[in-house]
C-alpha positions in Angstrom: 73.5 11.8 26.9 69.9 11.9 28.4 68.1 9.2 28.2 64.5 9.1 27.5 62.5 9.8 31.2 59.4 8.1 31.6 56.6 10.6 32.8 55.1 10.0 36.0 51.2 9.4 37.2 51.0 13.2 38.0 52.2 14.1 34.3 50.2 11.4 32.8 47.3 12.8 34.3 47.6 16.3 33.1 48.3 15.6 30.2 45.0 13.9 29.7 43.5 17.0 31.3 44.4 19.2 29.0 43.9 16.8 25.8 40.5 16.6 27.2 40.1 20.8 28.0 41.3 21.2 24.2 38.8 19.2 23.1 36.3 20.3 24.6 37.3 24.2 23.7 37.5 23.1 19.5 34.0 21.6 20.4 32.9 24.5 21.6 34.2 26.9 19.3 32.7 24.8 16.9 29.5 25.2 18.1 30.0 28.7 18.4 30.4 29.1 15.0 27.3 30.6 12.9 28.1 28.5 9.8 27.7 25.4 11.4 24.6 27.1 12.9 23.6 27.7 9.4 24.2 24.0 7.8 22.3 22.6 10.6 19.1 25.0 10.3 19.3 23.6 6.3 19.1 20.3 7.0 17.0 20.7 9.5 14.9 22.2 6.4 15.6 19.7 4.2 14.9 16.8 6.7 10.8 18.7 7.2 10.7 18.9 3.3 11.6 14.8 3.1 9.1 14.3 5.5 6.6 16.2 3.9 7.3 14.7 0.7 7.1 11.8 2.4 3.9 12.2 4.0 1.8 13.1 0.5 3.3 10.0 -1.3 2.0 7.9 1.7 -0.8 10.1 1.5 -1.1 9.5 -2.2 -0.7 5.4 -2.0 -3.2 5.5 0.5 -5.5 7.3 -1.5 -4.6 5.2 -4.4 -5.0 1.7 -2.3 -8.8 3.3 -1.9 -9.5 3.3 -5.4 -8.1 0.6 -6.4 -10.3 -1.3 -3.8 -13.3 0.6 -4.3 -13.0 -0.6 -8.1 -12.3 -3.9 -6.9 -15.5 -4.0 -5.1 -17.4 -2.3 -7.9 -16.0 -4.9 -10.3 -17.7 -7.7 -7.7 -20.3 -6.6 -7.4 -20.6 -5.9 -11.5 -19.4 -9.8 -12.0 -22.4 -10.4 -9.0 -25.3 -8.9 -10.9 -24.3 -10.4 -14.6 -24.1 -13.7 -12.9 -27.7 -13.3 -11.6 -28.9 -11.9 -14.6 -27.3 -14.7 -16.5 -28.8 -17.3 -14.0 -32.3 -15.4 -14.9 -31.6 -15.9 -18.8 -30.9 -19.6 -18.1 -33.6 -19.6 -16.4 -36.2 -18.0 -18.9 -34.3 -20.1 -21.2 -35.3 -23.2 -19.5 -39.2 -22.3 -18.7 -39.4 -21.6 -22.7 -37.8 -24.9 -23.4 -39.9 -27.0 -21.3 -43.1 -24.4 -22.8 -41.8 -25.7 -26.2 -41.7 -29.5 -25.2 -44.8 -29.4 -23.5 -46.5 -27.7 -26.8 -45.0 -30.3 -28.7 -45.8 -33.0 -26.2 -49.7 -31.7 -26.4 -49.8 -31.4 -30.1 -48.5 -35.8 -30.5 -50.8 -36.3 -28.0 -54.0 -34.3 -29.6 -53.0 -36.1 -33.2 -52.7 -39.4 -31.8 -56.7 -38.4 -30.1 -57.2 -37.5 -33.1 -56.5 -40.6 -35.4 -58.2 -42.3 -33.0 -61.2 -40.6 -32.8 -61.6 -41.2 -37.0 -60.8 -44.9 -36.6 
């Protein structure tokens, strides 16, 4: 009976030489091959139409981040102006009231001159 022989450093070695020369011809062939070709040129497409999908929705949120701070600043400067023109009122407001008072103060004061003066 023969018993299992161990190979030797010279065996082991070409061995690994030709596991290595095999895979390096299935790589090649593989490479070789026009379907492979083909799958990689259409996702090489695909990958350019993410991207330029990609690009207009940045695009787009940039666009849309404008606007939205444009109206932001339009809205200030809205809320700006009413506040003045509401500081304005208050302050029309005021000048009549104290027009009012003063009438009022002027007419007490020109009756009470004048019950005096008939006295």
């Amino acid at each position: 009976m023969a018993g299992f022989k161990q190979p030797d450093f010279i065996e082991r070695q070409k061995a690994a030489a030709k596991a290595r020369q095999d895979a390096l011809e299935k790589f090649r062939a593989k490479a070789a091959d026009p379907a492979l070709a083909e799958r990689l040129s259409a996702r090489t497409a695909l990958a350019a139409e993410r991207n330029a999908v990609k690009t207009s929705r940045e695009r787009e949120r940039a666009e849309q981040k404008a606007r939205e701070a444009e109206r932001a600043q339009q809205a200030e400067r809205d809320a700006a102006i009413a506040a003045e023109r509401a500081k304005v009122e208050i302050a029309e407001r005021e000048l009549a009231l104290q027009a009012e008072q003063k009438a009022a103060r002027d007419a007490r004061y020109a009756a009470r001159k004048s019950r005096s003066k008939r006295r």
